[in-house]
Phi, psi and omega in degrees: 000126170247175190295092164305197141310187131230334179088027146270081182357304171197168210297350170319296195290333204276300176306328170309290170344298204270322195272353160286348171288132199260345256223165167260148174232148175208167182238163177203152155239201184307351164254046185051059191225128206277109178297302203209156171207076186351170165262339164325307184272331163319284183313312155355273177343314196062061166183155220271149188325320214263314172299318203279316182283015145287327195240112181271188169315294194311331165244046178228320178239169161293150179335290140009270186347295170311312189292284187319285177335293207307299181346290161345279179314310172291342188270260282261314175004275166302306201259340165107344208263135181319159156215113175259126171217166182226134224221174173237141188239095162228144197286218178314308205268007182057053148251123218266098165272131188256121180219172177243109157275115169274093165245127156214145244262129180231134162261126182236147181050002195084009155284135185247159170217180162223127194287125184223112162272151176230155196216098193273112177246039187302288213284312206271343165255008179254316147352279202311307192254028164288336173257354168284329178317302178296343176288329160257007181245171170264131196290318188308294196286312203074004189259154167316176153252192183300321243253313198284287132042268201280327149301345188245348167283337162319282176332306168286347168264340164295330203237009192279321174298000188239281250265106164245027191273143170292176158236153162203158178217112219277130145258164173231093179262108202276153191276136182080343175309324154337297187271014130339280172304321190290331172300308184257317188142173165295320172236042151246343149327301194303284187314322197281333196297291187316299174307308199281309173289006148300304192293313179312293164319334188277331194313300184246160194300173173278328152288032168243169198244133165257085195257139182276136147252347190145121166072239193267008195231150258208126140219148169237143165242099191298139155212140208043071169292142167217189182276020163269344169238114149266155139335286198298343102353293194273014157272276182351294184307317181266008165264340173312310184295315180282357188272005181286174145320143178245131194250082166284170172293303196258014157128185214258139172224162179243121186233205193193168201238124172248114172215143191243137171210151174236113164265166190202161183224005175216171186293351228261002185249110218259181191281332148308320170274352193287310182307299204299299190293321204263007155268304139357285161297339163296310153331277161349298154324303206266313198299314209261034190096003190046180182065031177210183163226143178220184201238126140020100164213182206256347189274318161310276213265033127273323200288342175293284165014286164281350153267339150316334196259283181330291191279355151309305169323313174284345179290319181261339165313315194262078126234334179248002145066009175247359166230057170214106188275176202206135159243194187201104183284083182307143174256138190236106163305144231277295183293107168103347170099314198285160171294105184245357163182164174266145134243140185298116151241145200248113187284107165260093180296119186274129165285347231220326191243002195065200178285106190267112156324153164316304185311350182257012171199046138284328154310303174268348146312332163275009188269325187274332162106021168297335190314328197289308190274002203260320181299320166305302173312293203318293250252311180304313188290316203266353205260348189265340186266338143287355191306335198244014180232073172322304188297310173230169212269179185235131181249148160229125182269145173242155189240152180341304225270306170321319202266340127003294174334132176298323239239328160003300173306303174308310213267357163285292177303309180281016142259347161282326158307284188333314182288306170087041168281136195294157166248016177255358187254346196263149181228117196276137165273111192234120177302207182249355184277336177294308186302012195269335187296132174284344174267340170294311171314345151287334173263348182300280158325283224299304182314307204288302168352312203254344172153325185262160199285122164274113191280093189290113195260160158047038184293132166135342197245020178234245187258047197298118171225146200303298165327315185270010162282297168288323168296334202252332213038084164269133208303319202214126133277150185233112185267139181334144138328285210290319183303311183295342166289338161276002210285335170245028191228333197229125165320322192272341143335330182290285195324294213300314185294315145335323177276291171340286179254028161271330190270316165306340191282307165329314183249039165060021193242155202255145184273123165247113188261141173213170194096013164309091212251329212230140166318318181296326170283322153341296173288321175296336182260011178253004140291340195266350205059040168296109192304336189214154215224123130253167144156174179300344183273007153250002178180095158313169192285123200248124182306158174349275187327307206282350179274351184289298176299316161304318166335311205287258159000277222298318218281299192306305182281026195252324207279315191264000000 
């Protein structure tokens, strides 16, 4: 559009106009110089109609400013044409407004001006970028997010084919946080978060990226690695920070750090898979003790590989319910000999791998969370195949990740309805690393509560302590396999099954030694008064069938 007439007479008839507009509105003419000006920009401005026409660009803005207006001013002059644009403005008070001026060229009298609205969008762009912030940022932390996160590992397989410096992406997962919250609480959690993504931030560089994804975890984006920057170096640095003390409102607290990491020097890696490897080494990290790192290799993601194909596999053996089997490890009472319980083991025939022990696919049931129905199966096959042997109880071990469960208790008690198996023959196994969750020790009483007996398994080789006998009263202890495998070679294998069972004796609770192979062990530990006895030299773990039959024996020779 270019500048007429309008058939307004004079710069008079405009201000009449204009000062009803709430917007600022001012007029200039070719020598920059402001003619009329609204009360609209007066207020804006901050300063009075009589001052502002006074005054010119120059001592109303910064230099910059000034240049960029006049600039302005002269195109719409010369060429005749609206010009909208949008700017930074600042006013009286040195506050940097960002608006959109709209300027155009009018002629009165054969004299040109320029007409200039203004539209203060300050608040609506700072709105725009307080939500691009929250879209890319973690609100606790204050560190990006996965979104950012993930934009800028873009940035970096764009620039990899330019680029010949390595990259690498760190995951982090604190170790123990868990038990953070359940102690102090949620927002000493909160804090502990907060605090650790301090430490993170001090770590890299300003061109790495340090990202919250979510709860206790962690990601870093390494750019331009060398051998003067290792990767492998800034784990080494974060495992340090987390193993320092955390400064709660109600005291100090400690955790550890598990991280996984995968580098690449080429484009050949898509952004998924990047995600992919270094949760794979995280994994890894949390399988082999946490509180270390490890790193991405094709020898790793063949051993992922393969439990995948394992827990697709254990998911439809326990949908088909046919290649999984049950064996029963007899407990033998020390005095007289008899048979006083089974424990329930669980079999798996692999059509493909044989017959698998628990140890070759209980890890990863537990990664996946099959353990809960696979646990559930056992406990349902062992409370029915016993049902009709009143005479000896059933042990069963539970694992973290079950007693973990919300729902653990319930689902426990409705397979003893369902079954009608008593709850006073049944006896649950639990190590000493479950029992450190204070809520499993709550579900635990809720168990014990109803009748069944609870079982300290593999006592001696975790947190063994006194406290956690009287916290739980636990019925039975069971000393570790290995120490009795030791007996005859190393003295403090003597000593601790000795302390074991002088402290059951002290606190009325009964001791079960297992892994029992030798005459020799045998006697020594029926000196000591070990209530119960397992191991091969009294039974191997026996299929359904043969334990049935024994049941079957002992009930005949009891008869005659």
């Amino acid at each position: 559009m270019v500048g007429r007439d309008i058939g307004i007479r004079s710069l008079g008839d405009i201000q009449d106009l204009i000062d009803v507009i709430p917007n600022p509105v001012f007029v200039k003419d070719r020598n920059h110089s402001i003619v009329l000006i609204n009360k609209g920009a007066c207020s804006f401005f901050g300063y009075s109609r009589d001052v502002l026409l006074k005054l010119g660009d120059h001592a109303l803005f910064p230099e910059d400013q000034v240049k960029v207006f006049h600039e302005a001013d002269d195109r719409v002059f010369n060429s005749g044409e609206i010009d909208e644009v949008e700017e930074q403005i600042t006013d009286a008070s040195r506050n940097v407004r960002t608006v959109i001026t709209r300027k155009q060229r009018i002629t009165l009298d054969g004299q040109d001006f320029i007409v200039a609205a203004i539209t203060d969008v300050t608040a609506y762009r700072e709105a725009e970028a307080h939500s691009r912030y929250l879209a890319f940022h973690d609100v606790l932390t204050g560190l990006p997010n996965r979104a950012l996160l993930n934009e800028r590992i873009d940035q970096v397989l764009l620039r990899m084919p330019r680029d010949t410096t390595g990259s690498a992406l760190i995951y982090v997962d604190l170790d123990r946080f868990k038990e953070v919250n359940d102690t102090y609480g949620h927002q000493a959690g909160d804090e502990l978060v907060r605090q650790f993504a301090a430490r993170l931030g001090a770590i890299v560089r300003a061109s790495d990226t340090a990202a919250r994804l979510g709860g206790d975890e962690f990601a870093i984006l390494l750019q331009g690695t060398s051998d003067s920057f290792r990767a492998a170096d800034v784990c080494q640095r974060i495992l340090a920070e987390a193993a320092l003390p955390f400064e709660l409102e109600d005291g100090q607290a400690h955790v550890s750090a598990s991280i996984g990491m995968v580098e690449w020097t080429s484009d050949r890696v898509s952004r998924v898979e990047l995600h992919q490897r270094a949760d794979m080494a995280l994994y890894q990290a949390k399988r082999e003790g946490r509180a270390c790192f490890r790193i991405f290799s094709e020898a790793l993601n063949a051993d992922m590989q393969k439990r995948r194909l394992l827990e697709s596999e254990l998911r439809q053996a326990l949908a088909s319910g046919q290649e999984l089997e049950m064996e029963y490890q007899p407990l033998f009472a020390t005095r007289g000999e008899h048979l006083v319980a089974f424990e329930a083991l669980v079999r798996w025939k692999h059509p493909r791998l044989g017959v698998l022990q628990p140890a070759d696919f209980f890890d990863v049931a537990e990664e996946s969370g099959l353990i809960l129905p696979l646990g559930e199966w056992v406990l349902d096959r062992a409370c029915q195949t016993l049902f009709d042997w009143p005479q000896v109880a059933l042990a069963i071990h539970l694992s973290p990740s079950q007693l973990g469960s919300d729902r653990v208790v319930e689902r426990v008690l409705a397979i003893l309805e369902r079954t009608g198996f008593e709850a006073e023959r049944l006896q649950l196994e639990v190590t000493e690393h479950t029992i450190l969750d204070l809520r499993a020790v709550e579900k635990l009483k809720q168990l014990r509560a109803t009748g069944i007996k609870i079982v300290l398994k593999d006592f001696g080789t975790g947190y063994s302590s006194l406290s956690y006998l009287q916290k739980l009263n636990i019925d039975k202890v069971k000393i570790d396999r290995s120490f009795v495998q030791d007996l005859a070679n190393l003295q403090e294998s003597k000593a601790i099954i000795k302390a074991v069972a002088r402290l059951g004796r002290s606190l009325g609770v009964a001791v079960t030694a297992e892994g029992v192979e030798t005459e020799a062990q045998r006697a020594f530990l029926r000196s000591l008064g070990c209530a119960e006895l397992q191991g091969h030299l009294l039974s191997r773990p026996l299929e359904e069938e043969a334990a049935l039959a024994l049941l079957q024996q002992l009930s005949a020779d009891r008869a005659a």
